[in-house]
Backbone as JSON, one array per atom type, in Angstrom:
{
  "sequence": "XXXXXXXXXXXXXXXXXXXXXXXXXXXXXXXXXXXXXXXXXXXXXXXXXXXXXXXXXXXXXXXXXXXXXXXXXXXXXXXXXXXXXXXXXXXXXXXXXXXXXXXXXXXXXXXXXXXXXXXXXXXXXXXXXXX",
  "N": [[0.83, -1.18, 0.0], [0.55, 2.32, -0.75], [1.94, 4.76, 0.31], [0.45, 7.75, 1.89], [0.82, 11.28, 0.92], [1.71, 13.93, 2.8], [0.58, 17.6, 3.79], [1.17, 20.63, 5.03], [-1.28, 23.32, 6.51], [-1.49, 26.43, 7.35], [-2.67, 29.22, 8.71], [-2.52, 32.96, 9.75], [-4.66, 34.75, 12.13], [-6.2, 36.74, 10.26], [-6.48, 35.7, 7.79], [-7.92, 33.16, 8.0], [-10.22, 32.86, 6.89], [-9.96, 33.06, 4.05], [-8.04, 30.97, 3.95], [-9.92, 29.12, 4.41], [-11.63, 28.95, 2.53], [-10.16, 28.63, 0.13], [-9.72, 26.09, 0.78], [-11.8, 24.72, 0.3], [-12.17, 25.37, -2.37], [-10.57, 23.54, -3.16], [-11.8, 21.23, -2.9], [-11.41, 18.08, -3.79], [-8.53, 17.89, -4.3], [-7.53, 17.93, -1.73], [-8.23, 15.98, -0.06], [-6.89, 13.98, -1.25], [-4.94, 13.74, 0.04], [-2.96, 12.99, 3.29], [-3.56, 16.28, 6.41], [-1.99, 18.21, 7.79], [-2.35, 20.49, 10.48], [-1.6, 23.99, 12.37], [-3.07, 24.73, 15.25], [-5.62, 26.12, 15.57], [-6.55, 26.85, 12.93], [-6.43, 24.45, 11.88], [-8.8, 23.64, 12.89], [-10.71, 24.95, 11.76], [-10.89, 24.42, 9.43], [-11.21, 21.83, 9.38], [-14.33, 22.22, 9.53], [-14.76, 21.86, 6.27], [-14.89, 19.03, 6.25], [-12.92, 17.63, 5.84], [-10.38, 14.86, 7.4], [-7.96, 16.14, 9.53], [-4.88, 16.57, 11.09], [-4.28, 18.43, 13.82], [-1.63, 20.18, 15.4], [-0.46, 21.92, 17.94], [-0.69, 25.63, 18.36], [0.09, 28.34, 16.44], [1.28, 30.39, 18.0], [2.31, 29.2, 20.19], [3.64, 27.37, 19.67], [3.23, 25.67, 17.31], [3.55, 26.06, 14.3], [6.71, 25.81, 14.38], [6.65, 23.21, 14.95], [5.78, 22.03, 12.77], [7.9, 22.55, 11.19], [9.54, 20.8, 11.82], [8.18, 18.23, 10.84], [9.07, 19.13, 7.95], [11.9, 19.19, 8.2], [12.37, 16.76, 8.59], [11.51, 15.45, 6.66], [8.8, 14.73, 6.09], [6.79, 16.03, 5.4], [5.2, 17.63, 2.75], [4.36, 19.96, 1.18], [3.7, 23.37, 1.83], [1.1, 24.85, 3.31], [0.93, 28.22, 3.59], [-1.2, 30.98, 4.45], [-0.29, 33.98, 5.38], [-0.53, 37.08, 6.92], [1.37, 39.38, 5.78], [0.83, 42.13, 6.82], [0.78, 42.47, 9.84], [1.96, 41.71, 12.89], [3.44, 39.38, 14.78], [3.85, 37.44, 17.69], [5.37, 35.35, 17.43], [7.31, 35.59, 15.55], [9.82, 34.43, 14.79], [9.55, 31.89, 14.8], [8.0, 31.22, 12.67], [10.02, 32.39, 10.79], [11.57, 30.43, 10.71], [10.33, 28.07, 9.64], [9.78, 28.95, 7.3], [12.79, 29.21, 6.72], [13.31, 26.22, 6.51], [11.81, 25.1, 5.26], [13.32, 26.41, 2.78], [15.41, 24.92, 3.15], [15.36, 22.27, 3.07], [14.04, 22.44, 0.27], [11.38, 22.28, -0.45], [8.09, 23.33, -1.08], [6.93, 26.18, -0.71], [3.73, 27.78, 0.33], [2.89, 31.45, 0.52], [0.33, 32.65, -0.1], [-2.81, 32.94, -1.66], [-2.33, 32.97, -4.56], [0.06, 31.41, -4.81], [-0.32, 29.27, -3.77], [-1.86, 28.17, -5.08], [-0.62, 27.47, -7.47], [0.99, 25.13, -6.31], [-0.99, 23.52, -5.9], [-2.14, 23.23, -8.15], [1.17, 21.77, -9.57], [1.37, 19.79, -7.69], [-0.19, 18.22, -8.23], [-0.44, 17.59, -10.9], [1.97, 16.12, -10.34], [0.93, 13.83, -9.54], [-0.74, 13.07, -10.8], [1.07, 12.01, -12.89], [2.12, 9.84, -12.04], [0.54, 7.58, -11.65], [0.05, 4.1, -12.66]],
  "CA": [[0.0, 0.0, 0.0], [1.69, 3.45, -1.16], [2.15, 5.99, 1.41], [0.04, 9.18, 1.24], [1.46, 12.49, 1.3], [1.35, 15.01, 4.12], [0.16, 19.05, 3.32], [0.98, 21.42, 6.16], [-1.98, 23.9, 6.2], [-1.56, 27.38, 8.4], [-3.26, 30.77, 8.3], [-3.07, 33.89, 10.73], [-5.96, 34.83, 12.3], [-6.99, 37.67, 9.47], [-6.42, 34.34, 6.78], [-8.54, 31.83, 8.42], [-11.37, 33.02, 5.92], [-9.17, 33.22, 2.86], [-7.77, 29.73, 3.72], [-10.7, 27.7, 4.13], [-12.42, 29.67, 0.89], [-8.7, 28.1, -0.75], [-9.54, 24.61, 1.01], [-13.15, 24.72, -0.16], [-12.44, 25.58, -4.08], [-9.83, 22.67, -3.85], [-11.32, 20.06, -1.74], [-10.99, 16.99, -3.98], [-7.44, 17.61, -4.54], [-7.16, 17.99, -0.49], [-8.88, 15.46, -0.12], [-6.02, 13.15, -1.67], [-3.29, 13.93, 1.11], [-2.68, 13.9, 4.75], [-3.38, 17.18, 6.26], [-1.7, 19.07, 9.16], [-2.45, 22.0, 10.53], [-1.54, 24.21, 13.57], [-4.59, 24.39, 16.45], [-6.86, 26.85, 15.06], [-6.34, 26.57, 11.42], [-6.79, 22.82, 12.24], [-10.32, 23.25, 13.61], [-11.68, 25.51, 10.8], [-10.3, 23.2, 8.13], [-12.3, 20.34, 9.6], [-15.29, 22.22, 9.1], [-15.05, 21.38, 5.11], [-15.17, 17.86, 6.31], [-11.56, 17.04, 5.81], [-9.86, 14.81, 8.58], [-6.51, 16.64, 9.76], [-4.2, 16.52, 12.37], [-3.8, 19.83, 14.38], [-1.03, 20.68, 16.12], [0.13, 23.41, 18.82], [-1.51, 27.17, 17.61], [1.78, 28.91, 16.05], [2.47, 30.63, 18.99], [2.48, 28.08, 21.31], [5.35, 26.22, 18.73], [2.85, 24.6, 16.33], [4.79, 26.5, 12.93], [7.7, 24.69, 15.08], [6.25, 21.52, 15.13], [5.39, 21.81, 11.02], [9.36, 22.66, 10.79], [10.24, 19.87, 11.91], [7.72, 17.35, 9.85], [9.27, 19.38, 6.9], [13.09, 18.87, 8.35], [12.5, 15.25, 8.75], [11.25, 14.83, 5.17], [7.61, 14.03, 6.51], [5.66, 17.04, 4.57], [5.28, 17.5, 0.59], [4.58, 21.0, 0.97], [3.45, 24.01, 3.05], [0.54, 25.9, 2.5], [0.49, 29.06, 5.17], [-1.27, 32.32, 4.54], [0.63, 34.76, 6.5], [-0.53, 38.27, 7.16], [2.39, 40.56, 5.81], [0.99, 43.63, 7.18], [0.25, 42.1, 11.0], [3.27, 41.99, 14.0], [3.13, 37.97, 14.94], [4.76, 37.19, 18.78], [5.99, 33.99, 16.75], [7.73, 35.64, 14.14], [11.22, 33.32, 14.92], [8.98, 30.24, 14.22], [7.42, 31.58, 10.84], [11.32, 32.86, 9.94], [12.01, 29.29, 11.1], [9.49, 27.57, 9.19], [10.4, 29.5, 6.01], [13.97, 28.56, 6.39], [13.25, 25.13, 6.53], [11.57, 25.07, 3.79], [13.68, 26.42, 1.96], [16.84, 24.28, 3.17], [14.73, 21.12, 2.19], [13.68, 22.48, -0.95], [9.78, 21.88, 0.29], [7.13, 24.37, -1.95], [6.03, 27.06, 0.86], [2.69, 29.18, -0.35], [2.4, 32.14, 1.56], [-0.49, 33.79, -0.64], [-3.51, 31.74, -2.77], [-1.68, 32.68, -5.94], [1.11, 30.46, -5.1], [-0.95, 28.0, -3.01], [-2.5, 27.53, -6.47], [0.36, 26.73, -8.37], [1.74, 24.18, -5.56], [-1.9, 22.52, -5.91], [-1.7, 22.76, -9.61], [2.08, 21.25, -9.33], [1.11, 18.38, -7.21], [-2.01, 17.41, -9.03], [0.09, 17.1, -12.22], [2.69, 15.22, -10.42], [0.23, 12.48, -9.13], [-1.24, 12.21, -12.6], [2.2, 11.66, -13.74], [3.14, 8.59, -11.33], [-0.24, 6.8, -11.97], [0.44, 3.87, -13.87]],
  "C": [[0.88, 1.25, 0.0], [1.21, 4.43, -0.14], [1.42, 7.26, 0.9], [0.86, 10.04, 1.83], [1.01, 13.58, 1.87], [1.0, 16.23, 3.12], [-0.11, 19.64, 4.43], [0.25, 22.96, 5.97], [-1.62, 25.34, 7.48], [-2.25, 28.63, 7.85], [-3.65, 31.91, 9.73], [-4.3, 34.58, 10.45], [-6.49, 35.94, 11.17], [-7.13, 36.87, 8.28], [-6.93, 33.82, 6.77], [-9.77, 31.6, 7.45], [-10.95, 32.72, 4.44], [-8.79, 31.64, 2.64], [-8.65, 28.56, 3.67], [-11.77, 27.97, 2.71], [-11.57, 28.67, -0.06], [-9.32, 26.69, -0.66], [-10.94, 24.34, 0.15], [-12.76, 24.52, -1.62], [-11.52, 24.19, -4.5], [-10.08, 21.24, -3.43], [-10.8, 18.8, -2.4], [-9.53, 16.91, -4.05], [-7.03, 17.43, -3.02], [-7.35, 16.31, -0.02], [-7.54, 13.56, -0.49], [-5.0, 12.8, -0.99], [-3.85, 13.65, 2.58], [-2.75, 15.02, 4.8], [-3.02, 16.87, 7.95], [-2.03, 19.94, 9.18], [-1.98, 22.72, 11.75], [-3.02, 23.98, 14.03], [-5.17, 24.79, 15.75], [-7.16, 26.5, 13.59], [-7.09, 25.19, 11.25], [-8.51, 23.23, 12.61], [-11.06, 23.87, 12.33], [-11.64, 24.69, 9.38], [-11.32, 22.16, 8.49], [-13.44, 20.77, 9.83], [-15.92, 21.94, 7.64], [-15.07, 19.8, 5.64], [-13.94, 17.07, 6.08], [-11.2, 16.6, 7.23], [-8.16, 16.13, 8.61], [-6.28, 16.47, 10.85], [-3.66, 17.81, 12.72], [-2.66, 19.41, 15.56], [-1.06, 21.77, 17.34], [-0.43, 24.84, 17.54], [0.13, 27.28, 17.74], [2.33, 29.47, 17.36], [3.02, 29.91, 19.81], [3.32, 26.85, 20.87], [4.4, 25.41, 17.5], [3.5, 24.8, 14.92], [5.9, 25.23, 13.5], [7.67, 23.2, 14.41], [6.34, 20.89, 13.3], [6.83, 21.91, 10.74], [10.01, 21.38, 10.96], [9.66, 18.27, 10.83], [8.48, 17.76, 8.63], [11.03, 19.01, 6.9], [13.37, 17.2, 7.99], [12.02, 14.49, 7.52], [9.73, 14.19, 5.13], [6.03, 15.61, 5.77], [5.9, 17.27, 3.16], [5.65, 18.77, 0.19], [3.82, 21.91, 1.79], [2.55, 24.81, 2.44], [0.18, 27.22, 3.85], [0.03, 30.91, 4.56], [-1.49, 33.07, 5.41], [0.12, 35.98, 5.99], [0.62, 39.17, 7.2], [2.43, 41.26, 6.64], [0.85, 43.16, 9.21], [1.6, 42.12, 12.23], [2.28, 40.28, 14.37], [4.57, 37.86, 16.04], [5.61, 36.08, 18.22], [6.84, 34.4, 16.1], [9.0, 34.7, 14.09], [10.58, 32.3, 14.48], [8.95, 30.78, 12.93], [8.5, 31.53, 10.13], [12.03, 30.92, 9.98], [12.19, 27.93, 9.73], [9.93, 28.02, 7.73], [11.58, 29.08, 5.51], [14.19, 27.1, 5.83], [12.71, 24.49, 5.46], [12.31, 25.48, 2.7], [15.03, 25.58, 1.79], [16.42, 22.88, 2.48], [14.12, 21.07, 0.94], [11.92, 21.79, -0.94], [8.89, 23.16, -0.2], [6.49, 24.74, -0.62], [5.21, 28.21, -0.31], [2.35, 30.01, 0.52], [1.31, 33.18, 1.5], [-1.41, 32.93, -1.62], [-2.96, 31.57, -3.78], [-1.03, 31.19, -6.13], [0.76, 29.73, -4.39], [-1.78, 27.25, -4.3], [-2.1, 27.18, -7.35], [0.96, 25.26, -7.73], [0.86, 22.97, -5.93], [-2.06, 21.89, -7.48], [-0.51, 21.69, -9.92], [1.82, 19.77, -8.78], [-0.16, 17.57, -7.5], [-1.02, 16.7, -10.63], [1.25, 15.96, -11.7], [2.01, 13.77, -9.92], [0.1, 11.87, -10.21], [-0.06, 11.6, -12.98], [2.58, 9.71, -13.22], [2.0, 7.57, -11.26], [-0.12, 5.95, -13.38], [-0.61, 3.62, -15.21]]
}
């Protein structure tokens, strides 16, 4: 049996609307993966009816926690829309979380645009590996 693939989901609190609008327009493709999420994020997500596994709320280390699924080679890709304009007590995790992604070479979306290319991206690479 082939292993499904993780999708770490986050969104500060002025996002939480934006991201489950995102999860909504995409569910079947969601729908295909493991999901994580931090706490909150996590709870509004599993009102589309998706299971997920929530974590720790970012401040309280859950970003953290997603750094490390992504260190350890245990996430596909990151989808977190982050409030530019906002001041976040976390910001070391987020800068963390970012890094980490980018040291593992791990697709981080921090805006629907590019949460919509990642989903595009990994939709085409499924198709591809179906024999």
């Amino acid at each position: 049996m082939k292993k499904r693939r993780t999708v770490a989901l986050i969104a500060h609190d002025g996002k939480k609307a934006e991201m489950i609008a995102f999860v909504k327009d995409n569910l079947e493709f969601f729908k295909g993966f493991d999901l994580v999420a931090t706490s909150t994020t996590g709870k509004h997500v599993q009102q589309t009816g998706l299971k997920i596994k929530r974590f720790l709320s970012g401040p309280l280390g859950g970003d953290a926690q997603i750094a490390a699924l992504v260190a350890t080679g245990k996430c596909e890709a990151v989808i977190f829309m982050r409030d530019p304009l906002g001041m976040h007590p976390h910001d070391p995790d987020i800068s963390t979380l970012m890094r980490i992604c980018d040291v593992h070479n791990v697709p981080l979306a921090t805006n629907p645009s590019t949460a919509q290319l990642i989903v595009k991206g990994l939709a085409k690479n499924l198709l591809q590996k179906i024999p």
